[in-house]
Residue, then its C-alpha position, 0 to 999 in steps of 0.5 A: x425223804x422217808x415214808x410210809x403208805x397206808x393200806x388205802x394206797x398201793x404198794x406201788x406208791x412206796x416202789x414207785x417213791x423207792x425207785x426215786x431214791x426216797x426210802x419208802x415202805x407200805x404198812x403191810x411192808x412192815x406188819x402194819x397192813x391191819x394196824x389202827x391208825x395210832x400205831x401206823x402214826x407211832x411207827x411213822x414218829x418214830x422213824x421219822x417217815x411222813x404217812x401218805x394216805x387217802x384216810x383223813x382221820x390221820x389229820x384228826x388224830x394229829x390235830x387231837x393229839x396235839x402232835x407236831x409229827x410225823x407229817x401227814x400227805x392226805x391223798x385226795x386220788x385214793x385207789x386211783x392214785x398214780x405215779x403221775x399224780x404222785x410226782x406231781x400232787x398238785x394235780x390230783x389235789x393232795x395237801x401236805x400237812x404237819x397238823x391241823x393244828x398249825 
């Protein structure tokens, strides 16, 4: 899988998802550590990566948008997000979503 980590999360998420084969980087990997968030998700559509990140508005902006992509991880654990918890997001409650439209 491909994916891209917002700001709110470390860059050890995308290290971490790396050393399991996945092909990850984080927003400030790529020049987007200040980006808004429509640019962070045109980026993401267009290389086909799924945003994981702890900020909701990703799902409004999917949702207003009427966009089907990218896919969106909203990442309930924020800054205290661990490896753990991101093998195994049930635990800390994360929700993958296409939109919230479907």
């Amino acid at each position: 899988m491909r994916f891209l980590i917002d700001a709110n999360l470390s860059p050890v998420v995308a290290a971490r998802l790396r050393d399991d084969g996945h092909d990850a980087v984080h927003v400030a990997d790529v020049g987007l550590l200040t980006a808004s968030d429509e640019a962070i998700l045109s980026r993401a559509g267009d290389e086909e990566r799924v945003v994981i990140s702890a900020d909701s508005d990703f799902g409004t902006l999917l949702a207003v948008g009427h966009l089907s992509k990218p896919s969106f991880v909203l990442s309930y654990c924020g800054q205290r997000i661990t490896w753990h918890r991101v093998s195994r997001p049930t635990s800390c409650s994360a929700t993958s979503r296409r939109s919230a439209t479907t």
